[in-house]
GUKE-909127 format. One line per field, with one value per residue (C-alpha): residue number from 0; residue in three letters; y, x, z. Coordinates in steps of 0.001 Angstrom, whole numbers, always signed. Each point is the difference from the previous one (the first is absolute). Layout:
n <- (NUM/...) $
res <- (ALA/...) $
v <- (Y/...) $
u <- (X/...) $
w <- (Z/...) $
//
This chain:
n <- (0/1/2/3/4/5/6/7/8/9/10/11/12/13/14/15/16/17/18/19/20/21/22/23/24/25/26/27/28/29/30/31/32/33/34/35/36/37/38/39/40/41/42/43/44/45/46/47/48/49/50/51/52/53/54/55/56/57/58/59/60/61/62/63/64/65/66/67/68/69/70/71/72/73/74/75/76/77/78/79/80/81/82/83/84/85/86/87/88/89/90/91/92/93/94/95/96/97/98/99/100/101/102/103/104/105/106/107/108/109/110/111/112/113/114/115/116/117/118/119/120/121/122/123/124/125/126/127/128/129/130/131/132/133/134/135/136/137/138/139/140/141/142/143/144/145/146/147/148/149/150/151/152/153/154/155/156/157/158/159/160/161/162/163/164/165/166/167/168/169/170/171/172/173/174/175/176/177/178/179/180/181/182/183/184/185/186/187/188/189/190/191/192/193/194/195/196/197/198/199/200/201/202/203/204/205/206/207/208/209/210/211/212/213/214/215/216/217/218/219/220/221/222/223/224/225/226/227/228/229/230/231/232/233/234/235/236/237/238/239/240/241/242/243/244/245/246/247/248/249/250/251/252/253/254/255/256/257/258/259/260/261/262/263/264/265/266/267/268/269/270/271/272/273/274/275/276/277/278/279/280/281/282/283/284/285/286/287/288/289/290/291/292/293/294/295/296/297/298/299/300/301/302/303/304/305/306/307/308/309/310/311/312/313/314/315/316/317/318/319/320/321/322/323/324/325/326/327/328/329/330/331/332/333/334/335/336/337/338/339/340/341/342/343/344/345/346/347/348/349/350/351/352/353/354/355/356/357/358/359/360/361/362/363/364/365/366/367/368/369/370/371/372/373/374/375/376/377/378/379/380/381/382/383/384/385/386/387/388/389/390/391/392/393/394/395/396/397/398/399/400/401/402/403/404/405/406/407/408/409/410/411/412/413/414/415/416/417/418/419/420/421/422/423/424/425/426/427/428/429/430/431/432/433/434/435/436/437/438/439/440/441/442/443/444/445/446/447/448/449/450/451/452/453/454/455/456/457/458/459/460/461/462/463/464/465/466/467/468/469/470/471/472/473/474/475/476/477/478/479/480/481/482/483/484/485/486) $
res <- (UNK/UNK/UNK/UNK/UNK/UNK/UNK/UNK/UNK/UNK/UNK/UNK/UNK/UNK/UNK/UNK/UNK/UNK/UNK/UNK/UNK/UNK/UNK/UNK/UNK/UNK/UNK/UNK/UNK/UNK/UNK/UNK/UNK/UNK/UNK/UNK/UNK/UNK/UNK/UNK/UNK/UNK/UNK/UNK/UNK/UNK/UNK/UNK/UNK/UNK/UNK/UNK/UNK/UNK/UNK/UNK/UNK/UNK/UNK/UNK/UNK/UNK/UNK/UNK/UNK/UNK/UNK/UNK/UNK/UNK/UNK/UNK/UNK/UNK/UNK/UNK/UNK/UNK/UNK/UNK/UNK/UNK/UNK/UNK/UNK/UNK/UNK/UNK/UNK/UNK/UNK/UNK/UNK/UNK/UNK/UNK/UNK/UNK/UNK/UNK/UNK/UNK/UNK/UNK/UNK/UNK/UNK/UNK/UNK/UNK/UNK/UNK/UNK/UNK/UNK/UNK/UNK/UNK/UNK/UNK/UNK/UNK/UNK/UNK/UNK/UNK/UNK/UNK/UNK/UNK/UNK/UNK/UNK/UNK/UNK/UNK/UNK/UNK/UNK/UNK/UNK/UNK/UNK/UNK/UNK/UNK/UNK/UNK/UNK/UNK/UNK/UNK/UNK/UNK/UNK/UNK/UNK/UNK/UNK/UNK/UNK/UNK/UNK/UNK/UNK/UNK/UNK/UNK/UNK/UNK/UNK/UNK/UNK/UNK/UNK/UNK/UNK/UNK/UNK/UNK/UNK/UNK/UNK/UNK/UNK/UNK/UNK/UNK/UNK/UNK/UNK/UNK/UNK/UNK/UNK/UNK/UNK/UNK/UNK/UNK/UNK/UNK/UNK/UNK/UNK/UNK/UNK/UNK/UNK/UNK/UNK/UNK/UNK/UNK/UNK/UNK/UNK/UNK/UNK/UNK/UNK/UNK/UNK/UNK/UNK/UNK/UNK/UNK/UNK/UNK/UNK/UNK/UNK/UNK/UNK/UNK/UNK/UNK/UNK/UNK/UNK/UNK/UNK/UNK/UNK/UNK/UNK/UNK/UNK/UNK/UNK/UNK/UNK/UNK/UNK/UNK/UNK/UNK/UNK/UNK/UNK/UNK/UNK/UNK/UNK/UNK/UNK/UNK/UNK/UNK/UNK/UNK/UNK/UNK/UNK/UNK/UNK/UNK/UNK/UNK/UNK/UNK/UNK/UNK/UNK/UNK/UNK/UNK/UNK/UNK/UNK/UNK/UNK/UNK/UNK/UNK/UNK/UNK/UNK/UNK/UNK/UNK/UNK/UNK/UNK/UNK/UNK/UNK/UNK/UNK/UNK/UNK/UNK/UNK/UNK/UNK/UNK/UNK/UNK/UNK/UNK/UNK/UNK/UNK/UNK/UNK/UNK/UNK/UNK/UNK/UNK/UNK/UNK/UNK/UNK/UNK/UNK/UNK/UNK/UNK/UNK/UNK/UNK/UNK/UNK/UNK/UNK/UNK/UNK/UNK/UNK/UNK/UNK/UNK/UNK/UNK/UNK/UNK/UNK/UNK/UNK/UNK/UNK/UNK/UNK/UNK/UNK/UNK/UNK/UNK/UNK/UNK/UNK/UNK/UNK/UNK/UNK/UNK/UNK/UNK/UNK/UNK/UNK/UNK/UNK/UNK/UNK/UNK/UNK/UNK/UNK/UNK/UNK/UNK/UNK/UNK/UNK/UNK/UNK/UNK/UNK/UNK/UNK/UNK/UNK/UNK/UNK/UNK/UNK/UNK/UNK/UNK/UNK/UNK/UNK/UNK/UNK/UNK/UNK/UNK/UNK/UNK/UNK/UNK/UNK/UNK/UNK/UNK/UNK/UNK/UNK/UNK/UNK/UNK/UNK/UNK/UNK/UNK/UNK/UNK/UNK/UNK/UNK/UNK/UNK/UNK/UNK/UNK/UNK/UNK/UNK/UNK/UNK/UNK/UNK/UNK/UNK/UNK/UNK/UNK/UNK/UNK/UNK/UNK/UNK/UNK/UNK/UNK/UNK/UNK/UNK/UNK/UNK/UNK/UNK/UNK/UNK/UNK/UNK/UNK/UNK/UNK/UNK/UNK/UNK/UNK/UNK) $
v <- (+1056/-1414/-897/-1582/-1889/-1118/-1496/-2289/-813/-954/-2077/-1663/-1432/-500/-2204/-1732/-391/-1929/-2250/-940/-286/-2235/-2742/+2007/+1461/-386/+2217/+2464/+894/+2884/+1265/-359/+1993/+2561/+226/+403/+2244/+2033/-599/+1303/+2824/+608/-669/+1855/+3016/-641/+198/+2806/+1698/-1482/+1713/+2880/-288/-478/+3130/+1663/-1437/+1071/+3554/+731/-1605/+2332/+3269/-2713/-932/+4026/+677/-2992/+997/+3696/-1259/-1886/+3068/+2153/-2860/+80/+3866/-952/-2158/+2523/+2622/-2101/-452/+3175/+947/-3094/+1809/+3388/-1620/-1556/+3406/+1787/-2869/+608/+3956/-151/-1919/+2949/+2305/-1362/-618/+4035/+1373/-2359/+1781/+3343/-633/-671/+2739/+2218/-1572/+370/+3703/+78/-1502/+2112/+3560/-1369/-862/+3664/+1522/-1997/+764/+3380/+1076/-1312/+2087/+3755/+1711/-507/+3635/-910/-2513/+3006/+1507/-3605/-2204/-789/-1062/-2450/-1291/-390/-1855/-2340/-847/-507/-3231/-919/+800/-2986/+1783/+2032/-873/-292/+3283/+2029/-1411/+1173/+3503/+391/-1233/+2058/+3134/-650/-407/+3289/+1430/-1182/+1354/+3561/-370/-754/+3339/+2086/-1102/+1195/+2897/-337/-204/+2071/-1687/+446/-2411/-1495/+88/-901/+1615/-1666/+1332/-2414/+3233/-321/+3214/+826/+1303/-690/-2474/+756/-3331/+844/-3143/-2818/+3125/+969/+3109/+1193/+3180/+809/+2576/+1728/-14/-2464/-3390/-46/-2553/-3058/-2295/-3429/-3427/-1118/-4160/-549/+3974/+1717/+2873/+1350/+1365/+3147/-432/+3885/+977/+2274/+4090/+1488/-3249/+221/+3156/-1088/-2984/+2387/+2584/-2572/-1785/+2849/+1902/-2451/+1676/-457/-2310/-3743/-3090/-1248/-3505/-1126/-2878/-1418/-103/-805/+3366/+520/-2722/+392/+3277/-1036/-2217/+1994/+1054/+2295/-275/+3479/-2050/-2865/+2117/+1903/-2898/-1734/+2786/+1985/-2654/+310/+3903/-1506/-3087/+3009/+1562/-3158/-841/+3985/-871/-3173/+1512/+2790/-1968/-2495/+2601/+1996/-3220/-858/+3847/-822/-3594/+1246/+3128/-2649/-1893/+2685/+1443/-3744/+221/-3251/+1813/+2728/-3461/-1038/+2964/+825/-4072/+810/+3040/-1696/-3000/+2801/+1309/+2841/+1021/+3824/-921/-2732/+2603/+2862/-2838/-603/+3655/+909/-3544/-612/-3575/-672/-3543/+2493/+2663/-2109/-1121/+3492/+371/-3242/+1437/+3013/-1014/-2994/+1468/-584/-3487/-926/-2447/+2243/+2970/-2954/-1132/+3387/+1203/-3075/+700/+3380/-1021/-2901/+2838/+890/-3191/-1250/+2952/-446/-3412/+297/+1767/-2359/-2745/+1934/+470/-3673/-979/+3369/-427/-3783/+1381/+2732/-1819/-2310/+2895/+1205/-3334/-427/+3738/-1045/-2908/+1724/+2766/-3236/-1489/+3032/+666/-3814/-37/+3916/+2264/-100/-3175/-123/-2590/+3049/+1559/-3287/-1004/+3677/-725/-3359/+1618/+2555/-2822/-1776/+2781/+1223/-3663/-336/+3797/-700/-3337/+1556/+2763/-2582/-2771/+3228/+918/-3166/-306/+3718/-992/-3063/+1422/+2926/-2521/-1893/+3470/+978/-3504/+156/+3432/-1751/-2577/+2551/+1986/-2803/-1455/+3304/+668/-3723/+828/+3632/-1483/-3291/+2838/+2554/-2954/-3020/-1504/+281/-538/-3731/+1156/+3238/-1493/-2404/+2664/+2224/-3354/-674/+3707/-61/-3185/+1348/+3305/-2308/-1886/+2999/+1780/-3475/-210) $
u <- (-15994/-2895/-2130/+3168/+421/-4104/-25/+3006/-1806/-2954/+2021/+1979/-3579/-1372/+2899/+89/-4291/+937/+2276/-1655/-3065/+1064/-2532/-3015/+473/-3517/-1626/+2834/+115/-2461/+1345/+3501/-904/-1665/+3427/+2258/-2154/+460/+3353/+1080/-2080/+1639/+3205/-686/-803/+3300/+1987/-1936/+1059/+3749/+72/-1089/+2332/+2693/-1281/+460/+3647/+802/-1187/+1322/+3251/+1483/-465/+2179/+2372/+399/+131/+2028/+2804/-761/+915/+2976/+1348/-429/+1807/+2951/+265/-491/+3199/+1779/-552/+632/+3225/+460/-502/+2292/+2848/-1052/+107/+3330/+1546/-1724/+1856/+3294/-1119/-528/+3121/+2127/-1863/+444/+4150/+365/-2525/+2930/+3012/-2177/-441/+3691/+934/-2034/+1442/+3376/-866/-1636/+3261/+2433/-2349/-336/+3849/+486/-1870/+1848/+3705/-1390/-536/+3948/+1218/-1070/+765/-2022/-1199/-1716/-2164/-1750/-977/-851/-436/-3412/-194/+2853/-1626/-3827/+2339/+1171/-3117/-1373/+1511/-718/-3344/-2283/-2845/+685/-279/+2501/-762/-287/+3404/+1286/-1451/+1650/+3525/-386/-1290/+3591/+1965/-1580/+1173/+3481/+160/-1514/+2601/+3129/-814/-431/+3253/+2196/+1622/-1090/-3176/-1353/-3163/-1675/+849/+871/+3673/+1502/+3095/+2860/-2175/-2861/-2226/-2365/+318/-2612/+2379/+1135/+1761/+1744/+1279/+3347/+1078/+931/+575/-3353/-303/-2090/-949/-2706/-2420/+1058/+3311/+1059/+1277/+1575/+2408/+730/-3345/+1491/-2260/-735/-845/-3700/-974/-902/+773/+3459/+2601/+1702/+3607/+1411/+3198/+2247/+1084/-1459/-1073/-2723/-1342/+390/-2255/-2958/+580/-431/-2970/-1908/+993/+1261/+3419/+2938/+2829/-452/+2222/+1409/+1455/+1925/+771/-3589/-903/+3727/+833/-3485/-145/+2962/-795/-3311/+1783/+3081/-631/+2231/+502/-2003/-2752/-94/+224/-3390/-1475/+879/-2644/+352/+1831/+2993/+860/+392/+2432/+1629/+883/+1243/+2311/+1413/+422/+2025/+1881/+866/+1003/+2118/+2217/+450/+1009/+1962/+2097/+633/+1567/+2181/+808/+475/+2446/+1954/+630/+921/+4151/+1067/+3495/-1276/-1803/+3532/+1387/-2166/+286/+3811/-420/-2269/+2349/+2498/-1551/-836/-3539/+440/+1131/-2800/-2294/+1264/+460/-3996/-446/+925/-1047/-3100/+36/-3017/+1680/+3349/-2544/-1758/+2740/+1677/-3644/+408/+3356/-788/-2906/+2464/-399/-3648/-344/+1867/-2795/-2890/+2001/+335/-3388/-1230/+2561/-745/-4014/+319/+2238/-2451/-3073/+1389/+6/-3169/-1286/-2395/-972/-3530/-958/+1285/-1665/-3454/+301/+516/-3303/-2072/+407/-1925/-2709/-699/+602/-2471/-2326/+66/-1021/-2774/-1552/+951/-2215/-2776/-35/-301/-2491/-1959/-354/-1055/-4218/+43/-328/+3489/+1351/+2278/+2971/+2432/-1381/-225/+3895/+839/-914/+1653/+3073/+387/-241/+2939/+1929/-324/+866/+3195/+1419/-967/+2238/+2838/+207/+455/+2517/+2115/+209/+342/+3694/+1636/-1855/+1676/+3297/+63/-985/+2982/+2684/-1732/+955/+3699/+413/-1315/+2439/+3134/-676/-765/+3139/+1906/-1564/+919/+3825/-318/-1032/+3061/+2251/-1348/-1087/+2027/-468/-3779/-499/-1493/-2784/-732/+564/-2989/-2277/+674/-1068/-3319/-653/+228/-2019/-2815/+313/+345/-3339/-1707/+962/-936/-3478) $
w <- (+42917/+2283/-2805/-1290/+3154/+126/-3633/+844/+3047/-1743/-2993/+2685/+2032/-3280/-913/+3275/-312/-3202/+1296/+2927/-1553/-2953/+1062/+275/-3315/-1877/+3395/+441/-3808/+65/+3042/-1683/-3004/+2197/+1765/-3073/-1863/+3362/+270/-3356/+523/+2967/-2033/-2386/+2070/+1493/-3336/-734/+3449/-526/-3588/+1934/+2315/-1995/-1975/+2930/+938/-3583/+527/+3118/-1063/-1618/+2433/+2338/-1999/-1175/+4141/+379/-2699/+2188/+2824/-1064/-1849/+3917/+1499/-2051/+41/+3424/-75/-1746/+2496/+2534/-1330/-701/+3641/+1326/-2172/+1353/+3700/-965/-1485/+3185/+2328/-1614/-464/+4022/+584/-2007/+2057/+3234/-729/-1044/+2757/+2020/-1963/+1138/+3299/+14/-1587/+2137/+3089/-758/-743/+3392/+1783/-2292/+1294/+3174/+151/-1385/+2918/+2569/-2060/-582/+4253/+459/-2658/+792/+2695/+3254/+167/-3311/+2142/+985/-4108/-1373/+2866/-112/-3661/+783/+3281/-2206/-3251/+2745/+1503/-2919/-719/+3117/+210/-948/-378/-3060/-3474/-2135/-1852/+3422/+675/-3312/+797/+3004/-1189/-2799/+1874/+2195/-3401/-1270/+3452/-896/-2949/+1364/+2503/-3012/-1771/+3406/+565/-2924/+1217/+3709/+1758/+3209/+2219/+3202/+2480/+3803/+1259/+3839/+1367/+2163/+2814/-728/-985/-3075/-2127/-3002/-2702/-3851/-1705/-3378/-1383/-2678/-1517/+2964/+2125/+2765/+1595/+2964/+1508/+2546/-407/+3360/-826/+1867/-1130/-3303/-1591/-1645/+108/+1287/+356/+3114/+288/+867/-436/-3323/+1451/-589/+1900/-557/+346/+84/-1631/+610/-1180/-3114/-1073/+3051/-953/-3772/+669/+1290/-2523/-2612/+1574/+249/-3202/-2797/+683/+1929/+665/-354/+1675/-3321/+526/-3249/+1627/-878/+4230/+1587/+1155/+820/+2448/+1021/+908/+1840/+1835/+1198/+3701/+2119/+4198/-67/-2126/+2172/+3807/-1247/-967/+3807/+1621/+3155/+1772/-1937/+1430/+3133/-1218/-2000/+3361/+1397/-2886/+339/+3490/-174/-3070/+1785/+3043/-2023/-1722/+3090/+1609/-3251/+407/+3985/-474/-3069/+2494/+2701/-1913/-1220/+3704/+682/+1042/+1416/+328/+2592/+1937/+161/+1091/+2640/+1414/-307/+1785/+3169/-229/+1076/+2875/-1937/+21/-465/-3722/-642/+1051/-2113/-3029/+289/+614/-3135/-1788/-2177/+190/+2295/+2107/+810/+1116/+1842/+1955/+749/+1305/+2782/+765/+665/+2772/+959/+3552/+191/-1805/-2839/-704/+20/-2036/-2708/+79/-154/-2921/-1853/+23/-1234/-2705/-871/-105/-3096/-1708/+1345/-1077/-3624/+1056/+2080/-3451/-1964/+1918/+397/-4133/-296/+2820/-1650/-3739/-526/+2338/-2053/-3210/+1517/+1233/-3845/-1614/+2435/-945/-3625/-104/+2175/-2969/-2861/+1922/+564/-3692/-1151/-1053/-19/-3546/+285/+497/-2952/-166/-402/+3487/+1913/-1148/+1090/+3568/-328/-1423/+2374/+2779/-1679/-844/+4032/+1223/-2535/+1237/+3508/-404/-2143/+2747/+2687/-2075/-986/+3751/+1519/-1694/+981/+3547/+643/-1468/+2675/+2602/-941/+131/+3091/+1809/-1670/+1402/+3792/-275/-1211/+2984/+2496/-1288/+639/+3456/+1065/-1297/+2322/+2577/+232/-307/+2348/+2435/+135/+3381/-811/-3748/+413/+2250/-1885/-3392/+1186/+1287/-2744/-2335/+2218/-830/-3075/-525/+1616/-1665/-3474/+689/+1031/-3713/-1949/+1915) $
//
């Protein structure tokens, strides 16, 4: 190519030699010659190199072309692969996008698994008995938490519900035809007891090791520990029998729980006074004392009012009207109406003082209806103060037992019970009191005022001239005396 380039060079000065040097052509000849003999040399070496060239061109032409049509041949497989692979990306898009929607439909799936095992566990606790807390407890308790536990993996979380669910099932065929387990119960006392459950259909049974405590296993709120609700008779000693040996008698409630309960529930007055604590012996006392002193009180008014005989009052007035006071005397002599013997009483002593005989008479008649009522009113005053006296011990014993080992809901409400039950008896003693009280209050002033009335009417008739002036010191009297009794 550069010898190509130098022989056009040289042709193109030779040319322009020639034309410029047109004039001087008879002294440039030789030199012109000289140049075109070397100028077609040097052309000819150039068509011999451009032959060569082109010789070459031709040889190496076809090893290109052969690469060339190579080349082309990759590229299209290359096209066809890639095409191949942009329809593999597109099927592995659409692939992905199936994949993604039924790892979604999984994921569902296995959450609404997880809520329907978790929803079992939590259904599951409020179905068995409480007692049962105490054989599969834990695995409920670790199912729960598992769901709530954001830490775990969703396969740990599976193995954990499913660990509960196989302790479900273990529990299901365990129960067919009864089940007996070690376990935790607390008595009406508040006292823990170690003992034995034996589970019999809806029915739990308890019974300590010790011999103690053994019952029906009722649920306490806010414990997992039962209490043992005893029953009465052979049924008792059934329950223990049974607990300890498989055999015995069993509560059977046909009534699918209605007798049962209503059997739990049932309480008698010899229930309720034990469960009221010490206090309540001494309230017992008080409510035999004022029942005691209310029927006794009760006999002497009926007594009273069957010795009442207004006639004999008007026979002995007839008989003093008279002048007659040897036959008023011997008419309350042998009387039983208390006014009429009161008055044969002034009439005899009429010497001494009419007034004071009365006075006197009438107070030792009046002994025996004032007689009952300091104990009824020391009943009514005593019996809130010790119903008071028991609810403070009662909540001193509840509040002793919260934050200790045994500071179970059924012990703290027993110390709260008894405190109720001792404030309620304490009360009842005094309202049921209050009434006979105030009723022999009221018979004790209408017997005053019958025999001031009767002592005013002796005294106009045995004294006349002087009945204003004793009639208003006899009144004054028996003012004062009245205050005196009301304060």
């Amino acid at each position: 190519m550069k010898t190509l380039m130098k022989t056009l060079s040289a042709i193109f000065c030779v040319f322009f030699l020639a034309v410029s040097g047109f004039a001087e052509q008879p002294a440039a000849n030789e030199t012109m010659k000289q140049l075109s003999l070397s100028a077609g040399q040097e052309l000819a070496k150039s068509i011999q190199e451009l032959n060569q060239l082109r010789e070459q061109i031709a040889t190496e032409k076809l090893p290109l072309a052969q690469e060339l049509t190579t080349l082309e041949e990759k590229l299209a497989q290359l096209r066809r692969d890639h095409e191949k692979v942009t329809r593999l990306v597109d099927a592995g898009n659409l692939e992905i996008i199936t994949i993604k929607a039924e790892m979604k439909a999984r994921q569902d799936e296995l959450a609404y698994i997880g809520n329907l095992l978790d929803e079992y566990a939590r259904t599951f606790e409020s179905k068995i008995n409480v007692s049962e807390l105490q054989y599969c407890g834990e695995a409920i308790l670790t199912a729960k938490q598992a769901t709530e536990n954001t830490t775990l993996s969703m396969p740990e979380k599976f193995t954990r519900q499913i660990a509960f669910v196989n302790v479900s099932l273990k529990r299901l065929f365990d129960a067919i035809g009864g089940m007996r387990f070690p376990g935790v119960g607390v008595d009406f006392q508040g006292t823990v007891a170690d003992g034995q459950f034996a589970i019999i259909g809806p029915v739990a049974l308890f019974c300590a090791k010790t011999g103690g405590a053994a019952g029906l296993a009722i649920p306490q709120s806010g414990s997992t520990k039962p209490l043992i609700r005893p029953l009465e008779g052979k049924l008792q000693s059934g329950i223990a029998a049974l607990v300890e040996t498989g055999e015995g008698l069993m509560p059977l409630d046909p009534s699918r729980g209605g007798a049962l309960k209503a059997l739990v529930q049932k309480t008698s007055l010899i229930h309720i006074f034990k469960k009221g604590g010490p206090i309540m012996w001494p309230l017992f006392l008080a409510a035999i004392l004022a029942l005691g002193t209310v029927l006794e009180r009760v006999f002497f008014l009926i007594n009273e009012q069957r010795k009442r005989n207004p006639q004999e009052m008007e026979t002995f007035f007839a008989a003093v009207g008279q002048g007659d006071t040897g036959l008023a005397i011997r008419i309350s002599n042998v009387s039983k109406y208390h006014v009429v013997r009161t008055l044969g009483y002034a009439l005899t002593h009429k010497e001494k003082s009419l007034e004071s005989a009365l006075l006197y008479a009438q107070e030792q008649e009046l002994k025996g209806f004032r007689r009952g009522i300091p104990i009824l009113d020391t009943v009514i005053t005593l019996a809130p103060l010790l119903g008071l006296l028991g609810t403070v011990t009662g909540m001193m014993g509840s509040f002793s037992l919260i934050g200790g080992e045994l500071s179970a809901p059924g012990a703290i409400t027993g110390g709260i019970a008894e405190a109720l039950i001792a404030t309620a008896f304490g009360l009842g003693i005094a309202i049921t009191s209050l009434i006979p009280f105030n009723f022999l209050n009221t018979k004790m002033e209408e017997a005053r005022l019958e025999f001031e009335l009767a002592a005013t009417q002796l005294e106009l008739m045995m004294h006349p001239q002087e009945s204003q002036v004793g009639a208003a010191v006899q009144t004054t009297h028996h003012g004062q005396l009245l205050m005196e009794e009301l304060s």
